[in-house]
N, C-alpha and C positions, 0 to 999 in steps of 0.2 A: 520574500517569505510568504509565506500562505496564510491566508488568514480563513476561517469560517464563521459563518450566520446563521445562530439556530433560531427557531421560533421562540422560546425562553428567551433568548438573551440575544436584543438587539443590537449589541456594541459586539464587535468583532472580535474574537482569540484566537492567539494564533494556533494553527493546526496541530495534530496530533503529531503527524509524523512530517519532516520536512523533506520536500522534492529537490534534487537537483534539477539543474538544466537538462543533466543527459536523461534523467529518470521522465523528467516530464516533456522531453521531444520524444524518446521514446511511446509514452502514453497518447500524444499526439500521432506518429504513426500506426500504432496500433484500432485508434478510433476508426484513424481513413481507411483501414481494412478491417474493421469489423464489422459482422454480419448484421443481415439485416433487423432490426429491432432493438440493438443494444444501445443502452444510454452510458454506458462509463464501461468503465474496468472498477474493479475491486479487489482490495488487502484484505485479507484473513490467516488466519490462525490454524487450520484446522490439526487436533489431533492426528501425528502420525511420525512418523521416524523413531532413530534412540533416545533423542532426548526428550521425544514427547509433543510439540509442535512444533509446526513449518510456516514457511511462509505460501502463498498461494496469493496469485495473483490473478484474476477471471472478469471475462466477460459478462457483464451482469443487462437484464431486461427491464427491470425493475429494483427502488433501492426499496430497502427495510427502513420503518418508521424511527427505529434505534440509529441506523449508520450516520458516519459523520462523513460529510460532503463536502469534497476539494475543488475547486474550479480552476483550472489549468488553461493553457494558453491553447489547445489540441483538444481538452474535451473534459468531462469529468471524472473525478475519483473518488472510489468509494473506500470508507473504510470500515469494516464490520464493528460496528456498535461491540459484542461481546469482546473484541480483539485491541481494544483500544485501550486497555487496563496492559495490556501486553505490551503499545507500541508506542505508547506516550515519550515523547522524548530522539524520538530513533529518527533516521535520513536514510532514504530510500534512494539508491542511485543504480544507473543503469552504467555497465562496465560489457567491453568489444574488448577482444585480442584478437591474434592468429588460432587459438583453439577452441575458445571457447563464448559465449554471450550471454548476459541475465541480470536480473536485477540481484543488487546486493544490500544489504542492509546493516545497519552500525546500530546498536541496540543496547541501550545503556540499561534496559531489564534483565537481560540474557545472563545469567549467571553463568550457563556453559553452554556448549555446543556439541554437536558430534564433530568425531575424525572427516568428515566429507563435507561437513558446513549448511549439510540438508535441513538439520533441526536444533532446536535449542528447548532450555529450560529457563524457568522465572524461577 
């Protein structure tokens, strides 16, 4: 399980959202090819689809003095400070078939979803 260290509070809790294995090899391949400058990837929220927000997951240069900081075995992860009221609780796994590939997320905020699983509501 993951734990975080903020400057507040020197005793460790565990993280917002938890990683699987596959979620956090994937973030671990994803660093080995990311471009030059980026210090992690990052979880957000941003407003968009039917039920209002997404998940979004990006390459970041820089973290925000807000975000809360994962440290993974492949590289770091960020989670947006304002998105973390949203993802408290939730497991972030990364899923491969024959059709399709992406992270998926189990999200005990989510009150509902859209028909296509792009967005949710709190």
């Amino acid at each position: 399980m993951s734990e975080v260290k903020t400057a507040a509070s020197p005793r460790a809790r565990p993280a917002a959202v938890i990683l699987t294995p596959a979620a956090e090899a994937r973030i671990a391949k994803l660093m080995s090819e990311a471009p030059e400058g980026a210090i992690g990837v990052k979880l957000s929220t941003p407003r968009r689809g039917c039920s209002g927000l997404a998940y979004s997951v990006d390459y970041i240069s820089e973290a925000d003095k807000f975000d809360e900081r994962i440290e993974t075995p492949g590289g770091l992860f960020f989670i947006d400070g304002a998105s973390v009221l949203y993802l408290v609780g939730s497991t972030m796994d990364w899923v491969e078939d024959d059709f399709a590939a992406g992270f998926t997320f189990e999200n005990p905020n989510a009150k509902g979803s859209c028909g296509c699983g792009e967005s949710f509501t709190v």
